[in-house]
N, C-alpha and C positions, 0 to 999 in steps of 0.2 A: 423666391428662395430667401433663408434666411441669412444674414452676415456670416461670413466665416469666424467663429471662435480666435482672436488674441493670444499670440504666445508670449507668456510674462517675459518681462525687457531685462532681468537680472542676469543673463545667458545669451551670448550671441553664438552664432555659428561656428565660429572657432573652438571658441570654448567647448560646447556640444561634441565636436568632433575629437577633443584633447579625452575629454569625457570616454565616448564610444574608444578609442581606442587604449584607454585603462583601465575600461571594464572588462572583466570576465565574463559576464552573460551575453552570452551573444544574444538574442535577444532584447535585451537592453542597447546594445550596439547597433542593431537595427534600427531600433524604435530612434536614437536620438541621431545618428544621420540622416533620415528621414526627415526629422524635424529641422535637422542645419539646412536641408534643401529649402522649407519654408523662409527661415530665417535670413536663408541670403535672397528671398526674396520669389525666390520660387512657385511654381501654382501646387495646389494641395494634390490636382493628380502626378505629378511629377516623383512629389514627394509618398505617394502610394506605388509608383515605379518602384523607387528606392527601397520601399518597406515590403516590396512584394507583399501588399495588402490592397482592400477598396478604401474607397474615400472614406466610409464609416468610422474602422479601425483606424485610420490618421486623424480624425475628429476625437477621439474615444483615445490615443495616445496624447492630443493635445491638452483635452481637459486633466487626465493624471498626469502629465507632466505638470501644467499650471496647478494642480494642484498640493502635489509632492512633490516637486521636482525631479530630479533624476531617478530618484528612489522610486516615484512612482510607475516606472519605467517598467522592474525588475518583474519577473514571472514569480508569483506570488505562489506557495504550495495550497495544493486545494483542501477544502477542508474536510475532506470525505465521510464518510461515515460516525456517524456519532459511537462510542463503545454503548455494547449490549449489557455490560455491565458496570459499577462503578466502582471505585477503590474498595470500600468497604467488603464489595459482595467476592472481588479478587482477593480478597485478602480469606476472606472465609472460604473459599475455593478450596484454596493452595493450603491453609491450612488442612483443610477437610481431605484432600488428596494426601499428602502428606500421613497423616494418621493412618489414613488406609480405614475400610470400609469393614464395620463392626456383622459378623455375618448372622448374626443374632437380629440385629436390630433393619441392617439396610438389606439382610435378605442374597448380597452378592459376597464373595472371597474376592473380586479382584474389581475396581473400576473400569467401565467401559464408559467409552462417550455416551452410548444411551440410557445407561445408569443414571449419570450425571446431569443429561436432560431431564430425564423423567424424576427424579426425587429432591435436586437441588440441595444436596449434601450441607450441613457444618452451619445451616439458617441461614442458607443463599436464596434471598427473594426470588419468584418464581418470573420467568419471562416477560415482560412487559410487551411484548406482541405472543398474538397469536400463532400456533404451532404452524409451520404449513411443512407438508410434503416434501420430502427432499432436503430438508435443511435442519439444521441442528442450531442448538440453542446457542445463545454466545460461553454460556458458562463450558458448556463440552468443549467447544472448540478453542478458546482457553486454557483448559486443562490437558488439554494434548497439547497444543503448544508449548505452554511450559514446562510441564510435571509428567507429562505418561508419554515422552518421545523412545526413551529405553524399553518399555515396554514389549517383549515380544508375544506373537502367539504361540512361540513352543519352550521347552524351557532347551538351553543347550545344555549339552552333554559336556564333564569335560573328558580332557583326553586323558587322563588315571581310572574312568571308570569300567574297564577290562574291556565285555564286549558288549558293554551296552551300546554304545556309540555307532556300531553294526545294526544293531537293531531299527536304530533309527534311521539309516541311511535307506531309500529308493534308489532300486536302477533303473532305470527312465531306458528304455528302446531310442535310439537315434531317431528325431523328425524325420529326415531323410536318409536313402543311401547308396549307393553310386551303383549304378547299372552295370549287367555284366557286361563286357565288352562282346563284340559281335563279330 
């Protein structure tokens, strides 16, 4: 086996725990009581006790601690997904939505998501992956997010317009309905 990893000597256990108990991250609060059980001398499974973690993760919190200190402690946000598209291409989107769709030229009166995949409106570079099934391009789903949320599929009626409003209304039969009594 190899030596157990050194926890830097600027921090002792007290400390650690004044730490854990003014942080806000619980997790970070974990991580450095755990580490005070090494500090006051503790074995490193003891201190996996405490972190309700294995050995690995108290190795793996020793070296960012040693290497960040407390900071290195904290739950870091992950860096998920790269955007589909880049400022520029958002930028000509949102213009291009905005203006609204020339029907002469782009063939539609109104934007739909798969408009907006399929022609890349306003010299929005086209997908840098491949289509696949099921999924839409980052520009569509962009543009509903920001710009075609109001969007509906029917226009409303308002209520001065005599009886149109009638016209458009269904009366839908009850799903169910209560049995004669017997």
């Amino acid at each position: 086996m190899s030596a157990a990893v050194l926890l830097r000597p600027d921090f002792n256990a007290d400390e650690l725990r004044q730490l854990a108990r003014a942080s806000r991250d619980a997790g970070q609060s974990r991580r450095l009581l755990a580490l005070a059980v090494i500090h006051d001398g503790g074995r490193r499974s003891e201190a996996a006790r405490v972190g309700a973690v294995g050995l690995q993760t108290v190795r793996d919190w020793v070296l960012a601690f040693n290497a960040e200190g407390p900071a290195g402690l904290v739950d870091g946000k992950a860096p998920g997904q790269r955007p589909k598209l880049d400022d520029a291409q958002r930028r000509a989107l949102a213009e291009a939505v905005e203006q609204g769709p020339d029907p002469e030229r782009d063939g539609v009166v109104r934007w739909r998501r798969k408009d907006l995949a399929a022609q890349g409106p306003g010299g929005v570079a086209p997908h840098p992956f491949p289509r696949q099934p099921g999924r839409d391009h980052g520009r569509a789903r962009a543009a509903e997010a920001r710009l075609c949320q109001d969007v509906g599929a029917t226009p409303t009626l308002r209520a001065g317009s005599g009886g149109a409003a009638g016209v458009q209304k269904r009366s839908c039969p009850p799903r169910w309905t209560r049995s004669e009594p017997r």
